[in-house]
C-alpha positions in Angstrom: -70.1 9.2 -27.4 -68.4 12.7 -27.8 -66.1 14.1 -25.0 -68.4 16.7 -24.3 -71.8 14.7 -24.2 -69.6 12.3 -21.7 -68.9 15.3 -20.0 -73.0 15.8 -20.2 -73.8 12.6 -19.1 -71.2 13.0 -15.8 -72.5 15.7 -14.3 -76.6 15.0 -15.0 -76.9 15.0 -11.3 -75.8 18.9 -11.0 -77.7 19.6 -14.0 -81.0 18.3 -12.6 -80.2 19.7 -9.1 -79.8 23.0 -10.9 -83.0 23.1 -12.6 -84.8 21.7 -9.6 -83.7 24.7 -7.6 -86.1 27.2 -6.1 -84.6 30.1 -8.0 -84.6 28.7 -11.4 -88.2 26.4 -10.7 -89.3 30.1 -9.6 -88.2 31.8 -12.7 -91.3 29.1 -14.2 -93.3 29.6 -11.7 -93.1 33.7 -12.2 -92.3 34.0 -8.6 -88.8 34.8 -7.3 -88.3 37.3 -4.7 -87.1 40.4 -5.7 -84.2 41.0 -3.3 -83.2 37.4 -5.1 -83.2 39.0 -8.7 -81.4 42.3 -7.4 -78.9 39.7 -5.8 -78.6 37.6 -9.1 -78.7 40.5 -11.4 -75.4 42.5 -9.2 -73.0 39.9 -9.2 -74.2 38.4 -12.9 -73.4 41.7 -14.3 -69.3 41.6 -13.2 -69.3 38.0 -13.5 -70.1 38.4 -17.2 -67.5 41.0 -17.4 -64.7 38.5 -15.9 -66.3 35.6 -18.5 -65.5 38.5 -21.4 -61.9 39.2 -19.7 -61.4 35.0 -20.1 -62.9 34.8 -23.5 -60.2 37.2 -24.3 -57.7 35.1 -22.9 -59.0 32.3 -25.2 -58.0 34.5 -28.2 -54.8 35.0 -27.6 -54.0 30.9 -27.0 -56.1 30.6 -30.0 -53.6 29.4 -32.9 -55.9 30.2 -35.9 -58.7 32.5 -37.1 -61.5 29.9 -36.8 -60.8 30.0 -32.8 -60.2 33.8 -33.0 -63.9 33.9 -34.6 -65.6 31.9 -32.0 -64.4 33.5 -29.2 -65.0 36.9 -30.5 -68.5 35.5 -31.0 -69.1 34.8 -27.8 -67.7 38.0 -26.4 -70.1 39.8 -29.0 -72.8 37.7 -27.6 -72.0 38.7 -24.1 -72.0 42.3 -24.6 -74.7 42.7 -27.1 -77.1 40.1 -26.6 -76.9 39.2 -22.8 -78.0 42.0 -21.2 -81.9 41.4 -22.4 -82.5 38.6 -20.1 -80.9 41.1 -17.2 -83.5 43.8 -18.4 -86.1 41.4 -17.4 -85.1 40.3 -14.0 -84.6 44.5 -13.4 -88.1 45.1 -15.0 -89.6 42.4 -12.7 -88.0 43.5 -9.6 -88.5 47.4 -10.4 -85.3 48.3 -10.4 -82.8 50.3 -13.1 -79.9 48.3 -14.6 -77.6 50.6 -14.4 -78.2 51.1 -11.0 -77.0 47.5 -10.3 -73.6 47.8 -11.9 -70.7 48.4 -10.3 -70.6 46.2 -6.8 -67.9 43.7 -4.9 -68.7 39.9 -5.7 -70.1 37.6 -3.6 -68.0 35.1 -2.2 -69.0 32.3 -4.7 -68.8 34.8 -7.6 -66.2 35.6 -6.5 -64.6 32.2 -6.5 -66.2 31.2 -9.6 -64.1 33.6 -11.3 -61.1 32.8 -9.6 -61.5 29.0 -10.7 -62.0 30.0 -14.6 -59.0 33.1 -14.5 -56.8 30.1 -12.9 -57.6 27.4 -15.6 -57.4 30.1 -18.6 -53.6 31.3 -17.5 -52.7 28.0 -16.6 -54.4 25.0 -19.0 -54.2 24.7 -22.6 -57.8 26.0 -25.1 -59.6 23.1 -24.5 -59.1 23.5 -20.2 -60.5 26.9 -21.2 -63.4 25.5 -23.0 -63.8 23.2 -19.9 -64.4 25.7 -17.2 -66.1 28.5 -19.6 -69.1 25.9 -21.3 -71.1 24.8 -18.2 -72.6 28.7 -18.2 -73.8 28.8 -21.7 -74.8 25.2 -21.5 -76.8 25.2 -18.2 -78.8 28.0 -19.1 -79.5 26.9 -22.8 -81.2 23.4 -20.7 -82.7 25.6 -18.0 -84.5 27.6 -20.7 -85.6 24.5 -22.5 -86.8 22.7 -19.3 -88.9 25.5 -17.9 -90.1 25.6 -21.9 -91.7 22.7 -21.7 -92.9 22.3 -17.9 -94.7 25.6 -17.7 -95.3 26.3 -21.2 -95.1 30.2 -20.4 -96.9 32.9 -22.8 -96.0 36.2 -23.4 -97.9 37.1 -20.4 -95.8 35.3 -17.8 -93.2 37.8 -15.9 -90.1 35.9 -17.4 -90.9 35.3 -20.8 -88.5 37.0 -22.1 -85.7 35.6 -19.8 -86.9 32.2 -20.5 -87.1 32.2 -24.4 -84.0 34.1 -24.6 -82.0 31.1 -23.2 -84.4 28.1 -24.5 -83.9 29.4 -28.4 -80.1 29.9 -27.4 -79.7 26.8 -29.4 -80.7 28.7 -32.6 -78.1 30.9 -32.7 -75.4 28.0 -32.1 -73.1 29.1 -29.7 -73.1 26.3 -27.3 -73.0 24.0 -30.0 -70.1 25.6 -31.7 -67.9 25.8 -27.9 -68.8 22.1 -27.9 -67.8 21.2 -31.3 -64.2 22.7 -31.2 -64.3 21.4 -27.6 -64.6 17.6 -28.9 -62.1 18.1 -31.6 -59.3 19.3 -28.8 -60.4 16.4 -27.2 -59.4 13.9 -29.5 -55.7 14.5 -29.8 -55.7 15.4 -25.6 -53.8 13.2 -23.6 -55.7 11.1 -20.5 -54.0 14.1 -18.3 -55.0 16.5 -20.1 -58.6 14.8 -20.1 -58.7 14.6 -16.7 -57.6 18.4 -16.1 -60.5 19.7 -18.4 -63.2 16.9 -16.9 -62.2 18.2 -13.3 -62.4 22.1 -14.9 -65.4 21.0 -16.1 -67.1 19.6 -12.9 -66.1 22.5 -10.5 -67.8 25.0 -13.1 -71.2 22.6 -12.9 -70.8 22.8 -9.3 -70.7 26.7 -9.3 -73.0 27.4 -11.3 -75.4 25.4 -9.0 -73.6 27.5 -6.2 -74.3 30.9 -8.0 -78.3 30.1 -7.9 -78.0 29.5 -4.5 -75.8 32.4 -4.0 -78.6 34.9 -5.7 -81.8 32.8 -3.8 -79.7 33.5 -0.6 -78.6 36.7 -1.0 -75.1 35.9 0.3 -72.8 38.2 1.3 -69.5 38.6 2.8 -69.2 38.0 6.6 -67.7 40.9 7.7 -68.5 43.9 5.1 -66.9 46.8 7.3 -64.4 48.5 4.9 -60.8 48.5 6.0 -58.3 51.2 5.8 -55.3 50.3 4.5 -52.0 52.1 4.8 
């Protein structure tokens, strides 16, 4: 067994409690409330920016071109590729993407971020790889599960959203993250291990968090601005 489909095999519990949960069974179901997906698509939209901002950090602990490539890759991917699956949430919930740019994290964005930023200035590439792949990776599963329990057409309301992520596999950038990711692994030491396993875990966790975050609508609680000096 790889280090990464250990890693897999670990946290199965999140995975399943993520694609159990009301916001992503509703993205099957075609039925997600809309203050949900204006929710989900605000604090997606900086929290790809931060996971761009930490993909940069990657390149420059990267040591040679190959790592250089696959990061830029995935920062391509982000900025290029990613926003489609956000056009469809906006479409659904009849609002204008660029309208939802621009606003304060929720708390468990917030700290989501703060828990990758903290691993890529402080752990090695393959902590990095640790607390960046449970994003790409959940979403590539959620897109194959909801695949093949509701079988959606090009009629259903989140077609687009859901093929986007279930082909992600096609274009092989979770595969790739987890391929370099297993090669790190092999010369790691058991502290090292156990850093990138934890780095791993808490980014499972969050991403479960996030859903919940979006289905919620959760906020801050106190939002008064303060003045500072």
């Amino acid at each position: 067994m790889t280090f990464s489909e250990d890693l897999r095999k670990e946290n199965d519990v999140i995975f399943q409690r993520i694609f159990s949960h009301p916001f992503v069974d509703g993205i099957g179901k075609g039925d997600v409330p809309k203050e949900s997906l204006v929710h989900y698509i605000k604090a997606d939209f900086e929290y790809l920016n931060a996971f761009m901002h930490i993909y940069g950090i990657a390149v420059s602990k990267s040591g040679n071109r190959n790592d250089i490539a696959l990061f830029n890759d995935q920062i391509g991917f982000v900025l290029n590729s990613e926003t489609h699956p956000h056009h469809n949430f906006c479409d659904q919930a009849g609002v204008v993407y660029e309208d939802m740019q621009g606003f304060p994290l929720p708390p468990t964005a917030d700290h989501y971020i703060k828990h990758m930023m903290y691993h890529a200035q402080t752990g090695d590439l393959a902590e990095i790889l640790c607390a960046l792949l449970p994003c790409p990776w959940t979403y590539l599963e959620i897109g194959q599960v909801l695949m093949e329990k509701y079988e959606p057409n090009s009629n259903h309301p989140f077609y687009p959203w859901i093929t986007f992520y279930a082909e992600a596999e096609l274009r092989g950038l979770t595969g790739k993250l987890r391929h370099r990711l297993d090669e790190l692994a092999e010369t790691a030491s058991e502290q090292q291990r156990n850093r990138m396993k934890n780095a791993f875990r808490k980014s499972c966790q969050l991403e479960l968090a996030f859903w919940e975050m979006a289905y919620s609508c959760e906020d801050w609680p106190v939002k008064e601005a303060v003045s500072l000096p």
